[in-house]
Structures are given as C-alpha cells and as structure tokens.
C-alpha positions as CSV (number, residue, x, y, z in Angstrom):
1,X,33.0,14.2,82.2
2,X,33.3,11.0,80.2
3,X,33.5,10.1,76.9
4,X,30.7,8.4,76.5
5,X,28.1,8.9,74.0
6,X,25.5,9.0,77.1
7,X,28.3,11.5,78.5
8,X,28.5,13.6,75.6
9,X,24.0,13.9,75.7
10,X,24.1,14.4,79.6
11,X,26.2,17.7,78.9
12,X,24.2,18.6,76.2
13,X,20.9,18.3,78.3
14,X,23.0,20.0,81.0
15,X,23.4,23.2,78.8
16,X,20.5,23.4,77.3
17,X,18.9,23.7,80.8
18,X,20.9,26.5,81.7
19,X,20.4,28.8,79.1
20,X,16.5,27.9,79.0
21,X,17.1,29.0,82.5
22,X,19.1,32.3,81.5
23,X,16.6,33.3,78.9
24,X,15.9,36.6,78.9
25,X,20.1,37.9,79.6
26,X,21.5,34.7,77.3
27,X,25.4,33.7,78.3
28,X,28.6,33.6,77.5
29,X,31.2,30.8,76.7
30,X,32.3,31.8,79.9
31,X,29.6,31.8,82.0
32,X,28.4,27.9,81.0
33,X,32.0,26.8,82.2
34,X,31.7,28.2,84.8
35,X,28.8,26.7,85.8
36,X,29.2,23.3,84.5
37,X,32.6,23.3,85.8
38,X,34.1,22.7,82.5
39,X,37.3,24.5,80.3
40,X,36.3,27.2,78.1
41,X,36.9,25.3,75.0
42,X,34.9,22.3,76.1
43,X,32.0,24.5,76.6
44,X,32.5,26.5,73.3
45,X,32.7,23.1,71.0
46,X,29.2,22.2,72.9
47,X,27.4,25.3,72.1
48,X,29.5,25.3,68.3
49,X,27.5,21.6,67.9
50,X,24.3,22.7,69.8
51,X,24.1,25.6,67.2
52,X,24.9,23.2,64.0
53,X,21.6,21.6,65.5
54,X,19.4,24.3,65.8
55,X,18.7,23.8,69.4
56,X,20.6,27.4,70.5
57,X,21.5,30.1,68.8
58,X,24.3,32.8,69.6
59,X,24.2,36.9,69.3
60,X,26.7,39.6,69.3
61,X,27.6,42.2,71.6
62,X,30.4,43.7,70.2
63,X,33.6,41.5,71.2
64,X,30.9,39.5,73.2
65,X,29.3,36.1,72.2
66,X,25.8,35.3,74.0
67,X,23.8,32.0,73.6
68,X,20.6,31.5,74.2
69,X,18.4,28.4,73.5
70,X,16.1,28.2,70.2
71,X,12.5,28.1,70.8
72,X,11.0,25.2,69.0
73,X,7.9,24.9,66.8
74,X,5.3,22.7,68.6
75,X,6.4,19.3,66.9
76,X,3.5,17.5,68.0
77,X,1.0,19.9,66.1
78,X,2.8,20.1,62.9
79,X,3.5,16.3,63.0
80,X,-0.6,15.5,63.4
81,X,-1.4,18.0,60.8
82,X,1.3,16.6,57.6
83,X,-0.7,14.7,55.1
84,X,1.8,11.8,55.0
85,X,1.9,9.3,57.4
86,X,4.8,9.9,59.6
87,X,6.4,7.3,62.4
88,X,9.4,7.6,64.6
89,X,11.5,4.2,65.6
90,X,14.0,5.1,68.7
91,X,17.4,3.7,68.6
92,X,15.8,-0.2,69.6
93,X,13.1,0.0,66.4
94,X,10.0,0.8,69.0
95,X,7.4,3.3,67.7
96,X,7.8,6.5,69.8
97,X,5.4,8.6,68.0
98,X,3.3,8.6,64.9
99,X,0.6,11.2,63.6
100,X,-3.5,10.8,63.0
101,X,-2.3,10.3,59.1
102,X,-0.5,6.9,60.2
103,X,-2.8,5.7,62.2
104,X,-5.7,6.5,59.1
105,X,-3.7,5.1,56.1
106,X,-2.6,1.8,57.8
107,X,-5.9,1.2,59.3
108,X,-5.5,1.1,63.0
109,X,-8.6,0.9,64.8
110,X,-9.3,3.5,67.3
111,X,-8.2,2.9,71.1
112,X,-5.0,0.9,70.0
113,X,-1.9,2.4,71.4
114,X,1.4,1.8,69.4
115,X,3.7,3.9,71.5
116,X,6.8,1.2,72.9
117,X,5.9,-1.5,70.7
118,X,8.7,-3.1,68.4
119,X,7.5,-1.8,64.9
120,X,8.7,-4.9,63.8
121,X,6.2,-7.3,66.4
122,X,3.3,-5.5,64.8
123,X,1.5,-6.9,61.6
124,X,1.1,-3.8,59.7
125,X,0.8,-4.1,55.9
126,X,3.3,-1.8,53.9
127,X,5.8,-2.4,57.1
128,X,5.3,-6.3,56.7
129,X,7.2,-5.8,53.8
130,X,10.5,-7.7,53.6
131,X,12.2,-4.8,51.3
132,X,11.2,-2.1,53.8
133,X,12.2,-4.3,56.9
134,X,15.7,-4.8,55.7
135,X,15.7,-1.1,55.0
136,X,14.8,-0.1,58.3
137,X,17.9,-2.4,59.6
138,X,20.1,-1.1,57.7
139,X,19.6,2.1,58.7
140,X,19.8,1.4,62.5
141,X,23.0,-0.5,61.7
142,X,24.4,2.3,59.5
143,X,24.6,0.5,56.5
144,X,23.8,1.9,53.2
145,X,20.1,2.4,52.7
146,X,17.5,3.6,50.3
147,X,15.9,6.7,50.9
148,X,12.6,5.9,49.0
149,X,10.9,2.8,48.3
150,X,7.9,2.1,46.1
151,X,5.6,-0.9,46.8
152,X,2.4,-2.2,46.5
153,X,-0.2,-3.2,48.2
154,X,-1.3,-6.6,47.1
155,X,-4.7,-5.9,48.6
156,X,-6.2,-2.8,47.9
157,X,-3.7,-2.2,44.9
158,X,-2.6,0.9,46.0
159,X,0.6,2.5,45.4
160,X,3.0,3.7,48.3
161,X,6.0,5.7,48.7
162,X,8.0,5.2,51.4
163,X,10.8,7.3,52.6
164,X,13.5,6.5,55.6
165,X,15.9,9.2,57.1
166,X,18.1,9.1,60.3
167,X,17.7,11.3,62.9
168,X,20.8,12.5,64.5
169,X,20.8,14.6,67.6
170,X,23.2,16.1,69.8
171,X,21.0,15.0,72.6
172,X,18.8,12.7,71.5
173,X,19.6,9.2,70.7
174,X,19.5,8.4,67.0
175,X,15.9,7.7,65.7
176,X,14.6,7.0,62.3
177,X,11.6,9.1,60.6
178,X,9.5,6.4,58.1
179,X,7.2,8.5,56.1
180,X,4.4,6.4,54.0
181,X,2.3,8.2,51.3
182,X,0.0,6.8,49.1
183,X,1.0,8.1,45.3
184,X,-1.6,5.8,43.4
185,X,-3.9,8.8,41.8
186,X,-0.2,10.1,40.6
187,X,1.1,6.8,39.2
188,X,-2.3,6.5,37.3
189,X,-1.7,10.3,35.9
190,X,2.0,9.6,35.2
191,X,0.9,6.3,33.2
192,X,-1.6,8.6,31.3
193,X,1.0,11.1,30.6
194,X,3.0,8.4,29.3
195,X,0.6,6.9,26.9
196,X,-0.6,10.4,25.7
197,X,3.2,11.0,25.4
198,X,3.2,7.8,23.1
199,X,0.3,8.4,21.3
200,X,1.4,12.2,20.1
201,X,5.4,10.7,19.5
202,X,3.1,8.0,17.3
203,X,1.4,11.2,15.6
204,X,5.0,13.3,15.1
205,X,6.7,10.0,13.7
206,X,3.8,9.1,11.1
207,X,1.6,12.2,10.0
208,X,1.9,12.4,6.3
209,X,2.0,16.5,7.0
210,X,5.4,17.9,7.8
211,X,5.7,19.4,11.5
212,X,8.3,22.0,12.4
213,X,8.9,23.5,16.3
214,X,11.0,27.0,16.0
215,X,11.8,29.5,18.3
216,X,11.1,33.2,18.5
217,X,14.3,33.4,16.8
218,X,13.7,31.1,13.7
219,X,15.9,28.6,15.3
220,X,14.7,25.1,14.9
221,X,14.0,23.4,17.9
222,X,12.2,19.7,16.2
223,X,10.8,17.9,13.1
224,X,9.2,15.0,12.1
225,X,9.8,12.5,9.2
226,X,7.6,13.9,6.7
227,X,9.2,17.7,6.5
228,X,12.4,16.1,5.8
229,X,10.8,14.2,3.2
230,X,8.8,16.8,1.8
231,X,11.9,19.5,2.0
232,X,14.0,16.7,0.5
233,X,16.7,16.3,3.6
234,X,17.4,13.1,5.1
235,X,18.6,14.2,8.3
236,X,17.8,16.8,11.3
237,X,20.8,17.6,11.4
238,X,20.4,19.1,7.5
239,X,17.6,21.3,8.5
240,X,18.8,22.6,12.1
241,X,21.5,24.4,10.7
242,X,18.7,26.6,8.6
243,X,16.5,29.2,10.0
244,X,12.6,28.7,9.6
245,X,12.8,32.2,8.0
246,X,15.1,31.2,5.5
247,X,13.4,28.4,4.3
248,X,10.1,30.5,2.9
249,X,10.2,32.7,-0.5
250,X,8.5,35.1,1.7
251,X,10.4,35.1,5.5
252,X,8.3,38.3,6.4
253,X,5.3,36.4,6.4
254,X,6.0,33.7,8.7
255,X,8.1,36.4,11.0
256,X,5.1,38.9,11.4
257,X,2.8,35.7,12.4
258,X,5.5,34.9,15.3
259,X,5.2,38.4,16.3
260,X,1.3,38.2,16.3
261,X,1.1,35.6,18.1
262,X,-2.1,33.8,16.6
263,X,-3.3,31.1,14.7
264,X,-3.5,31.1,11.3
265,X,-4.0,29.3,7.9
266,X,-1.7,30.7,5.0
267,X,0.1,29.5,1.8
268,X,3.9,29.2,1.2
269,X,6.6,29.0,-1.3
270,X,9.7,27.1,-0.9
271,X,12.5,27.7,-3.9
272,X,14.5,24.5,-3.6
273,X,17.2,25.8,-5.5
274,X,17.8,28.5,-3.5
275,X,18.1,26.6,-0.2
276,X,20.8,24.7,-2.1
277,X,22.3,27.8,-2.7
278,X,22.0,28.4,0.9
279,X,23.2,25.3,1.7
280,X,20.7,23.6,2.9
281,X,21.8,20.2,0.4
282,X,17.5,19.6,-0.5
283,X,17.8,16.6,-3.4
284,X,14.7,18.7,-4.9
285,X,14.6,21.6,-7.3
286,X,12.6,24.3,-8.5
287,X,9.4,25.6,-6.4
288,X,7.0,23.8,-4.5
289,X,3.6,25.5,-2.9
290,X,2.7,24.6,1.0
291,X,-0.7,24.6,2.4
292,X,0.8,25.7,6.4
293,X,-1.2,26.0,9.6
294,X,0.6,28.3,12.1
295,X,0.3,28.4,15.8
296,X,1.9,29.6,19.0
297,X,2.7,27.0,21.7
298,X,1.4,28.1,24.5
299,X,3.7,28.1,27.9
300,X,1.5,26.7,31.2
301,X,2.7,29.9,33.4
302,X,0.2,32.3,31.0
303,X,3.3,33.9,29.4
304,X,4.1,34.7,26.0
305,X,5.0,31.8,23.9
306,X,8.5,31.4,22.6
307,X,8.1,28.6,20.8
308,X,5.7,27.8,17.5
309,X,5.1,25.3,15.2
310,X,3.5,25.1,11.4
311,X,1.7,22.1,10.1
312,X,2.1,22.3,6.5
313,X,2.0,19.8,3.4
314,X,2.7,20.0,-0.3
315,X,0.3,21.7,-2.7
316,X,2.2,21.9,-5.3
317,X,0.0,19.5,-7.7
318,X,-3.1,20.8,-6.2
319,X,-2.2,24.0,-7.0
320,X,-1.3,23.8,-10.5
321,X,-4.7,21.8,-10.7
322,X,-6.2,24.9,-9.6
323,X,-4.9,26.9,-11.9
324,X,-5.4,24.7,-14.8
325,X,-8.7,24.2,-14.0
326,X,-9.3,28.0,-13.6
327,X,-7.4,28.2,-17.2
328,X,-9.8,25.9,-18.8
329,X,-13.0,27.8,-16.8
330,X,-12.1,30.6,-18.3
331,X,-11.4,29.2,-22.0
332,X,-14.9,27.0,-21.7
333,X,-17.0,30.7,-20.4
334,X,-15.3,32.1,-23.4
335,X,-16.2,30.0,-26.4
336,X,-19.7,29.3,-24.2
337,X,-20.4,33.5,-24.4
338,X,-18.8,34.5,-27.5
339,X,-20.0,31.6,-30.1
340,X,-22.6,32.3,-32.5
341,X,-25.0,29.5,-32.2
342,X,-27.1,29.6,-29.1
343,X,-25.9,27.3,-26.2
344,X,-28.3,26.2,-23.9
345,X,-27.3,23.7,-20.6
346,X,-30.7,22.0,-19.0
347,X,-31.4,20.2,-16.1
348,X,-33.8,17.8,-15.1
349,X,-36.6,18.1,-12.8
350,X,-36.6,15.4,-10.1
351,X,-39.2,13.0,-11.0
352,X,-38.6,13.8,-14.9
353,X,-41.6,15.9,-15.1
354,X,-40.0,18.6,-17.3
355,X,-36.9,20.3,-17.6
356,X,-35.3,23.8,-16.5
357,X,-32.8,26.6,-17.5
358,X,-29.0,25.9,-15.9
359,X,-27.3,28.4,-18.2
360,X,-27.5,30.5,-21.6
361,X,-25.3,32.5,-23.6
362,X,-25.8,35.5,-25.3
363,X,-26.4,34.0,-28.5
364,X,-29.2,31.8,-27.1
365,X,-30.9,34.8,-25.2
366,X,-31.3,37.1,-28.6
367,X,-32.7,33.8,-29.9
368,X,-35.2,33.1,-26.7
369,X,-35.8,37.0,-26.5
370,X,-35.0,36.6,-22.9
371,X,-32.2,37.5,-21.1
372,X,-29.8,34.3,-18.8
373,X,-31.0,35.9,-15.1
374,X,-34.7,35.7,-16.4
375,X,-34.7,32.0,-17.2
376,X,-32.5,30.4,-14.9
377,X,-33.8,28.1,-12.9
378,X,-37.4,28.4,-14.6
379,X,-39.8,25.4,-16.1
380,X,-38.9,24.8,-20.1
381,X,-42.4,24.2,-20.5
382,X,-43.9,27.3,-17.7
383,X,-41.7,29.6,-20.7
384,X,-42.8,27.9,-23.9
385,X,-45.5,26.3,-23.5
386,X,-45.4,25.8,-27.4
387,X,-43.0,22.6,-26.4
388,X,-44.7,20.8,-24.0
389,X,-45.4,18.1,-26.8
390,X,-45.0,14.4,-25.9
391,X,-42.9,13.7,-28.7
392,X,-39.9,16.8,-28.0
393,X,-40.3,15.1,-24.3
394,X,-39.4,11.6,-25.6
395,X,-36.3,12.9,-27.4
396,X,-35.0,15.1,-24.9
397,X,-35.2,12.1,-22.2
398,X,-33.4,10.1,-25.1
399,X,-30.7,12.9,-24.9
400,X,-30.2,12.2,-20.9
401,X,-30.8,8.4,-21.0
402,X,-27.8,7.9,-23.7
403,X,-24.7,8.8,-24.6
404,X,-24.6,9.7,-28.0
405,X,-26.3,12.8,-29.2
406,X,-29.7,13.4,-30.4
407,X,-30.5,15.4,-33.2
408,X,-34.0,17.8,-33.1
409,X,-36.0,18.8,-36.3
410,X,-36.7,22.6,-36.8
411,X,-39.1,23.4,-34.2
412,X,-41.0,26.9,-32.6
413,X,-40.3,28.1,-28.9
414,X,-43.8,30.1,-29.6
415,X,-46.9,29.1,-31.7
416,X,-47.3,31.1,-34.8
417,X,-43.8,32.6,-34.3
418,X,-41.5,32.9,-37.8
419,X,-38.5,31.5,-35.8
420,X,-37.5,27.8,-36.5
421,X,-34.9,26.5,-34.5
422,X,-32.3,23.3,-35.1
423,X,-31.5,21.7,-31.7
424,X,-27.8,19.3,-31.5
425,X,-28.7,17.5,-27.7
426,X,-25.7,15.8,-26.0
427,X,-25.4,14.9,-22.7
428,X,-22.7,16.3,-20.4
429,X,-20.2,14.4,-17.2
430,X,-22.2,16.9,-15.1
431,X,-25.3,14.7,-15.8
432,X,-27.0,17.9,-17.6
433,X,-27.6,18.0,-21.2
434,X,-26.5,20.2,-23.4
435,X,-28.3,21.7,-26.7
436,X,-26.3,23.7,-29.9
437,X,-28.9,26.0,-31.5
438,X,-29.2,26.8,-35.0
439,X,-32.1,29.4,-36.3
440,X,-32.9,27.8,-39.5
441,X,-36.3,30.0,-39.9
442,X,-35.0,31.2,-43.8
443,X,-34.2,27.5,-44.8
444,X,-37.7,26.8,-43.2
445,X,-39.2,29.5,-44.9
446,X,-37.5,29.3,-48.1
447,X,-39.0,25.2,-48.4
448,X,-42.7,24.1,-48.5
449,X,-43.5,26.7,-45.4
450,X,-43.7,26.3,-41.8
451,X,-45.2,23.3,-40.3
452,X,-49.1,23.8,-39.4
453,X,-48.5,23.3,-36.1
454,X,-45.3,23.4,-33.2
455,X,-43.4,20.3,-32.3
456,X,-40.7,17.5,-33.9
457,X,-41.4,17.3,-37.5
C-alpha cells in the first residue's frame, strides 16, 4: 500500500466494493484484512474514516463489529429538484455537475453542455465576478475563504447570494459546491422592514403621548421620551426600576386589563408624591389625570400575549375644565330655573323669517301658560300670533345684529289678554338672544289703560 493520497482513495474504493459485495451478511474488521491483505488495524482506521463519512455504517453482534456500506439517497434527483442553483468544480475547477436551477438562473440556452469545461473559460455573469473568482481560488488552494458573498448583477439588478464549501471525501478527490440564489424579493422586504422600522422608532422618539411596553408581570420592558417627560423622570433607568402597577392610584385596574387581554380606553390617576415616596425621584407633585389606551401585543405564533403597552397623555387641565365647566352648568341651570322673572333663549330661523323657542324657565312658562317641552323648537309667531308686528320684528333683529341690549315696551303675547309684558333682549356668545321678562300688567293697568291694540308702544 502506499502513502499516497491516490493510495489512500484506491483502498477506500477497494473496501467499499467489498462490503457492497457482502451486503446482506456485512463483515468484520477481520474479514476486510483478510481480503485486502492488509493488518487489522489498517483496516479498522479505514472503516473508523469511511464511517466519519457516512459512506458505511457498522452494527453489533454482541462482542462482534459488522460493517456494511450505507445506501445513498439518489444525489442526482435531489440535486435537480433544490431551488438554488447548485455547481460542482473537481479538484482542477472544471464543472462536473450542475442542476436544471443553474442552468435556469444563469441563462444557459438549451443543448449546451457544461460538464469538463474550466468554470473559469466560461463567460457566465455572477461567476465573471472578480470577488467570487478569487474566492473559488482560494478555496482550491486552501486559503481562507468566505463562505457567502453578495453581489449584484449590474444588468438585471438583481440580487445574489452566493455560497462556497469544500467537499472532502475519503474517496473522492476534493471538489467545491458553489450554490447561487437570487435574494432580491428578500433584500426589497428587508429594506421595507427597515424603513417601517425607522418610521415607527421616528413615531416612539417624537409622539407627544407617553408609550410604555410592560410585561405580564408589570415589569417595564420600553418608553419613549414623552412618558418620562409627562411622569417627570429624566432617565429609563428611573422608571425601569418601578412596576407599571405601581405607578397608577388604582394598580387593580390596569392588572385586570392585562388579564383580559383586550383593548381598551380608560382613565388614570398618578399621585406624584407617592411615587416619590416610592422612590421613583418624579420632579412633579400632587395628582395628575391620564387619558390611557391599553392593548395587548400580539405574538406572531397565535399565543397569548406577554407583553402590553398603554398610550396615554395628560388630562389633567382638561379635566379640571370639565369639571369647572360642569360647576358653572350647573350654577347657570340654577339661577336660569329658579329666578323670578321669566327667561326666555331664541333662535333665529335661517333666512330671518321669524324666530323660535331654544329654552324657558319655569318663570317664563307660568307667564306664556305653556309649559318648555311644548314650545321648544316652535315658530314665535305660529304661538302668538299677537307679535308678528313689523315693528317687535325690527327690534328683535336689532337685538341679534348688535351688541348692546335692547329694551322692549310693555307688550301682549295674546290680543285682548290683561297680561303686559317688559322684555330686556341681549345677545348671547352662542349667537342666540336672550330676553329677561317682567309682567308689568298692574303698572299697565294702574296708568291710562292698555294700549288699543298689541305691539311696541
């Protein structure tokens, strides 16, 4: 036997022959030095490497070793049917197989046999390439190498990866596997990633609304800007070490929305002080109100989330608005309903053809005889006809066309009726125009009588 690398692959090829030809029974260390007519040991270090390569494979019979050659996949068929291009160099760089893939992606015309030829003596773009050339080299010269290059196509503008591996075998000479697949639909979905990756880091970083990721756990996992701002931190660092429980008047309601699961809208309250107390060192004090949109983040697999977030932003002004504004609501409907003149607020019909009911108090409805649901919304003039005079009409449009009030003589709501009424008209921001009513019927009365007929006097 020599030592020869060629030595070393006739041996190999040697024993694989014999146990292809002992199949069925397998043999022994034994037997294949026997019948090569080589030392046990020799033999056994053959089979050892033949079995580190897949190509045999031994059993045991109790004490007893038996080898027996592996069977193969069909190479051929699995190498036509792999998506990539695929393309073996032998150990001189000449293409000794490549797979329908290879021969689609690069363009090869039908008919055209590349098997023997010097990859290098044929013009194929990708392979043209000075990068992957030198590559190839310096794998057949067992230099370092890359394993994956990316390039370019300068004229389609496609994007390719290409990989490079050795192939060593025990009895084989060494051949290289180039695998080409085109990644350009990927690239173009990585580069969208990335700019949608941009555009929401964009979004986190300058949102005037505070965003908090937590876990199931309350531990919290990210924050923008503003909720350090709004919670009055200046690092992450400052809120991390809180839990998003702790940082609500209320924990239970933010812990029974985790455990729901859904979305929802709710309102908050943060006591500043007692987060300091807690130290959590927030530069503000006393309590502030948070308008906070919950939501589970949902995981791609389908399964339950474990992580949530809350939108939220301060409503702390806005809220006190609200209540001031229900304060004063409440302190206008009260001197409105309980004062002892009549108050009555009109609007204007489009087109200033009359005028209608917007509201009454009580005063003004045991004036009119009528109570608010039965006028609202009704003609002045389809009521009481009595005032459909030119000259009231004048006045009253005086009263929406000006600012400063306008001041009615006694007049009826019903011809021949004993009840004279004073009218105060001032316009309201609202646009409607207001009117205080005075029954002056006795001062009427008391005087040179009525006037003969309804109207401005």
């Amino acid at each position: 036997m020599t030592d020869s690398a060629t030595g070393y692959q006739e041996q190999f090829s040697r024993i694989l022959d014999l146990l292809e030809e002992h199949a069925t029974t397998g043999m022994s260390v034994t037997a294949v030095a026997h019948e090569l007519g080589i030392t046990r040991v020799s033999a056994a270090k053959y089979l050892e490497l033949l079995a580190a390569n897949g190509d045999v494979y031994m059993e045991r019979f109790g004490q007893k070793k038996l080898y027996r050659r592996s069977h193969r996949l069909p190479l051929r068929e699995i190498f036509d049917h792999s998506p990539n291009a695929l393309a073996i160099l032998d150990a001189d760089l000449r293409i000794c197989m490549v797979n329908a893939s290879f021969i689609a992606t690069l363009g090869i015309r039908s008919g055209h046999n590349l098997i023997g030829v010097p990859l290098f003596d044929l013009d194929l773009r990708i392979f043209s390439d000075i990068a992957v050339r030198r590559n190839i080299e310096r794998i057949h010269q067992s230099e370092t190498y890359l394993e994956e290059i990316q390039l370019i196509d300068e004229r389609t503008d496609r994007i390719y990866l290409v990989n490079f591996a050795p192939i060593v075998s025990q009895t084989e000479s060494p051949e290289i596997l180039v695998t080409l697949r085109e990644i350009t639909a990927l690239k173009k979905i990585e580069i969208a990633l990335k700019n949608s990756e941009w555009k929401i880091a964009t979004l986190f970083g300058t949102v005037p609304n505070g965003i908090i990721i937590f876990a199931a756990d309350g531990a919290i996992l990210n924050a923008n800007p503003a909720s350090l701002r709004i919670l009055g931190l200046y690092t992450f660092e400052q809120l991390s070490a809180a839990s998003i429980f702790t940082l609500a008047c209320s924990p239970g309601t933010l812990e029974s929305l985790v455990h729901a699961g859904q979305v929802a809208e709710i309102e908050l309250a943060c006591d500043f002080d007692r987060m300091r107390r807690e130290q959590i060192p927030s530069t503000k004090s006393g309590v502030a109100y948070f308008d906070v949109n919950f939501t589970p983040i949902r995981q791609e697999n389908g399964g339950p989330p474990d992580e949530f977030a809350i939108v939220f932003k301060d409503i702390t002004s806005d809220r006190r608005e609200r209540k001031n504004l229900t304060f004063r609501e409440t302190r206008y409907r009260s001197l409105f309903e309980n004062a002892c003149n009549g108050v009555i607020v009109y609007g204007v019909i489009r087109g200033g053809e009359g005028f209608v009911f917007n509201d009454i108090n009580r005063a003004a409805e045991k004036i009119l005889g009528f109570k608010k649901e039965e006028l609202i919304g009704r003609n002045v003039w389809d009521v009481f006809p009595a005032l459909a005079e030119p000259g009231l009409l004048e006045a009253v449009q005086q009263g929406f066309a000006r600012e400063r009030p306008v001041f009615l003589p006694p007049l009826q709501y019903r011809e021949g009726d004993d009840v004279w009424i004073w009218h105060y008209l001032f316009k309201l921001p609202s646009g409607e125009l207001a009117s205080l009513m005075i029954d002056v019927s006795t001062e009427v009365c008391d005087g040179n009588g009525p006037p003969s007929s309804p109207g401005i006097r």
